[in-house]
N, C-alpha and C positions, 0 to 999 in steps of 0.2 A: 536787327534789320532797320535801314533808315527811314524815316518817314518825314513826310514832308504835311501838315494838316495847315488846310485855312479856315477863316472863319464861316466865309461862305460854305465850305463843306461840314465843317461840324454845324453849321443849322440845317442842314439836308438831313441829317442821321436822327434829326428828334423821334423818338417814337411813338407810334401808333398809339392812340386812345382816346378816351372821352372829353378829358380836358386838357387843352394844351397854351400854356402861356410861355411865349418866350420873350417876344420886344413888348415893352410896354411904355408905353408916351405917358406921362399926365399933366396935361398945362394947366397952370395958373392964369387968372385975372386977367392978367399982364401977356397971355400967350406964352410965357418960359416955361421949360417943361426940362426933366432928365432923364434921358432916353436908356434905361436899363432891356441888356438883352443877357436873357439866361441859357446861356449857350449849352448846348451837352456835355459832359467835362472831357476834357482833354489829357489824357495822362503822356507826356512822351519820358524819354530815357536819353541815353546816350547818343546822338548821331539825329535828333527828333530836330523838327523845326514846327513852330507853330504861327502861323503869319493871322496877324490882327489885323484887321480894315474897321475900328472901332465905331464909326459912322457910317458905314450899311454903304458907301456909294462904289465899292466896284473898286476901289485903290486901298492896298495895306497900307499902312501907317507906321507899322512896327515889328518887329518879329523878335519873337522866343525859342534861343536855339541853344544847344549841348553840344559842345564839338573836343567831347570824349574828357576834358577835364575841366571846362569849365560852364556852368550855367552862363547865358547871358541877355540884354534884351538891346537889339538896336532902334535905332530910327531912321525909317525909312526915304525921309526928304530932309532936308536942310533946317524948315522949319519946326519938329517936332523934336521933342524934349521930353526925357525923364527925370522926377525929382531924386534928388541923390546929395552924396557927399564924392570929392576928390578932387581932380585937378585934370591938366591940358588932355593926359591921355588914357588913365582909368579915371571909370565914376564906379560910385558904388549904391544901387538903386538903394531907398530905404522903403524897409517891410512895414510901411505903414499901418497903423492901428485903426479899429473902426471908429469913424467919427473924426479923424483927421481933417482937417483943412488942406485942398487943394484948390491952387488959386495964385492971383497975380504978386501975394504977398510971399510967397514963399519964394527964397530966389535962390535958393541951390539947383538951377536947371540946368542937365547936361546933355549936350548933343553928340556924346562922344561914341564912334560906333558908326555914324553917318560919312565922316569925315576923319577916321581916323583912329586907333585903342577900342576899348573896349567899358562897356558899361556889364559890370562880372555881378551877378546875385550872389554868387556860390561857388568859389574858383578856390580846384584842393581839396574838397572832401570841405568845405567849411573854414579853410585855415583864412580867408579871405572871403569877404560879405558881406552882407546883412541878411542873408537869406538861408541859417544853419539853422535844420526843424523846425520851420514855421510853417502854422499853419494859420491859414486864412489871415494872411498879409496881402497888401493891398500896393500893386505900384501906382504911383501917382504920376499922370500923362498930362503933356500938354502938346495940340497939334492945332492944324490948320485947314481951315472948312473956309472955300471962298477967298482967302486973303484975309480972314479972321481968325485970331485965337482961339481957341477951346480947352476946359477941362476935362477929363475921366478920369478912372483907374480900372483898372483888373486885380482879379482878385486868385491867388492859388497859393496851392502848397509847393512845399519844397523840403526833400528828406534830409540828412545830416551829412549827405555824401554829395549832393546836386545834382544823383543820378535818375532819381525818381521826383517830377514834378507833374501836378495837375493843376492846370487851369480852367476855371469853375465856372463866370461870369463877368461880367464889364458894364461901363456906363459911362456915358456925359451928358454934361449940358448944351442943349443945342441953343445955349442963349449966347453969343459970344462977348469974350472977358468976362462971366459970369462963373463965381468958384462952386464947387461943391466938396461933399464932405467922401471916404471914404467909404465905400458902401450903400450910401447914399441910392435910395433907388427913385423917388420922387417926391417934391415939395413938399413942405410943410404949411400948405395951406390948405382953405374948404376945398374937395371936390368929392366927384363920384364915387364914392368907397370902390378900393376895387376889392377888399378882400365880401363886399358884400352882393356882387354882382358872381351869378354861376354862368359862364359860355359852356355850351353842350355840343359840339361838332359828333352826326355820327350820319354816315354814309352820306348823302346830301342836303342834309337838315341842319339849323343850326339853334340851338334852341339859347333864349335867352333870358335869363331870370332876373329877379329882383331890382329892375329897373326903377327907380324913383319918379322918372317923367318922361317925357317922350322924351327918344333919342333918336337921333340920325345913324344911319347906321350907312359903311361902305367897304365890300369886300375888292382889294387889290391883291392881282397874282405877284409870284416872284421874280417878276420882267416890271415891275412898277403901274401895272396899265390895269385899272380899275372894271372891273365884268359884273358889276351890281349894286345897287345902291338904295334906300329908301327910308321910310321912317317908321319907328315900330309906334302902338299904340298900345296900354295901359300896363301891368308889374310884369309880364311875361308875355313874348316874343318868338314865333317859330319863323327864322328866314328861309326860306325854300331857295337851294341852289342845282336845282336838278340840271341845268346847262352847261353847268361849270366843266371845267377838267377835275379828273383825279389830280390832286397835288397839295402843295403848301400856297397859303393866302396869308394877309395880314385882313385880320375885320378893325374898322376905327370905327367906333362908338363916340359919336358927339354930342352935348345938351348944354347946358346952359352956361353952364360951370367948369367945363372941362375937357377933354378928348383921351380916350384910350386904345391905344390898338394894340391886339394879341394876335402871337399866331397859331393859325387852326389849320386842322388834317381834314378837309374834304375826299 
């Protein structure tokens, strides 16, 4: 059966529970930051499409489709690109490895697919690729925010036939012309630990741990339009959302150092 999945609907299917991280921001110094969203995985087959909008605004950027023997991924405008090997009318993505460079230096970029051929992961059972039994390969994206460059990737598997693929997670830089690495989920500089901060979402409560220093804190629904705001005071934090709607929110945590925003099931 065919299916047709976007990104916006696979972040609607997150599930229920106590802790829930999907986008996560973390800016540096400098304000630059790599916006990793860990999406629900995607598994499609034969006849699947999966459409990327990898910058969150409302427009795909790319799509991941099987059309019965060949994997492949396009580009949805003129200006975006994927990193690869080939010529005028196949490209052939490459299964990047974690820790890749992705970036202005790499110049096998192809837009084939937008205008024309095809960009094949998997075409044949494999006989044709870079994408036979991989797993957790990483394509390397280049698109357009603004009239500006940008880096990402996506990250999924791909079985020995092209028939079964899941796609896992994604990220970029919302610094423009600014590279990042594969995998890559945010800076290598000081900021707010996030693996040491707990968010606790449970009915309309939101509790907040191990905060180092006051933080600002602001919950935005999924229409972008912000319904609460304020600042916590000393290591732990209960925000009281009893107005809210049932739904999904993003919380952005800010302080000195840094900005984080995850998303939470009220």
């Amino acid at each position: 059966m065919k299916k047709t999945t976007s990104l916006k609907l696979s972040k609607k299917l997150v599930k229920y529970g106590a802790l829930t991280a999907a986008i996560v921001g973390v800016n540096d110094i400098n304000g630059q930051s790599v916006i990793y969203n860990d999406i629900t995985d995607f598994t499609g087959g034969s006849g699947d499409t999966f459409l990327i909008d990898i910058d969150n605004n409302g427009t795909d950027d790319f799509n991941i489709n099987h059309n019965g023997s060949n994997l492949f991924i396009t580009p949805l405008t003129a200006s975006n690109d994927v990193l690869g090997s080939g010529g005028a009318t196949y490209a052939y993505p490459f299964a990047l490895t974690n820790g890749t460079a992705i970036s202005s230096g790499a110049t096998a970029w192809f837009n084939n697919g937008f205008a024309g051929g095809f960009q094949s992961l998997n075409y044949s059972s494999g006989s044709i690729g870079n994408w036979d039994n991989t797993t957790d390969g990483y394509l390397g994206l280049r698109f357009n925010i603004s009239g500006s460059t940008h880096y990402g990737w996506v990250r999924l598997d791909v079985d020995g036939t092209g028939n079964v693929w899941t796609v896992k997670d994604l990220a970029y830089s919302d610094t423009a012309n600014t590279a990042l690495n594969a995998g890559q989920q945010t800076l290598s500089v000081e900021t707010l630990a996030l693996d040491e901060i707990k968010i606790v979402a449970l009915d309309k409560s939101i509790g907040l741990y191990n905060l180092p220093e006051a933080t600002n804190y602001r919950l935005v629904n999924m229409e972008g339009k912000q319904v609460l705001d304020g600042t916590t005071t000393g290591s732990s934090f209960v925000v009281e959302a009893n107005a809210t709607a049932t739904g999904l929110y993003i919380l952005e945590l800010t302080n000195t150092k840094s900005v984080i925003r995850k998303k939470i099931v009220l």
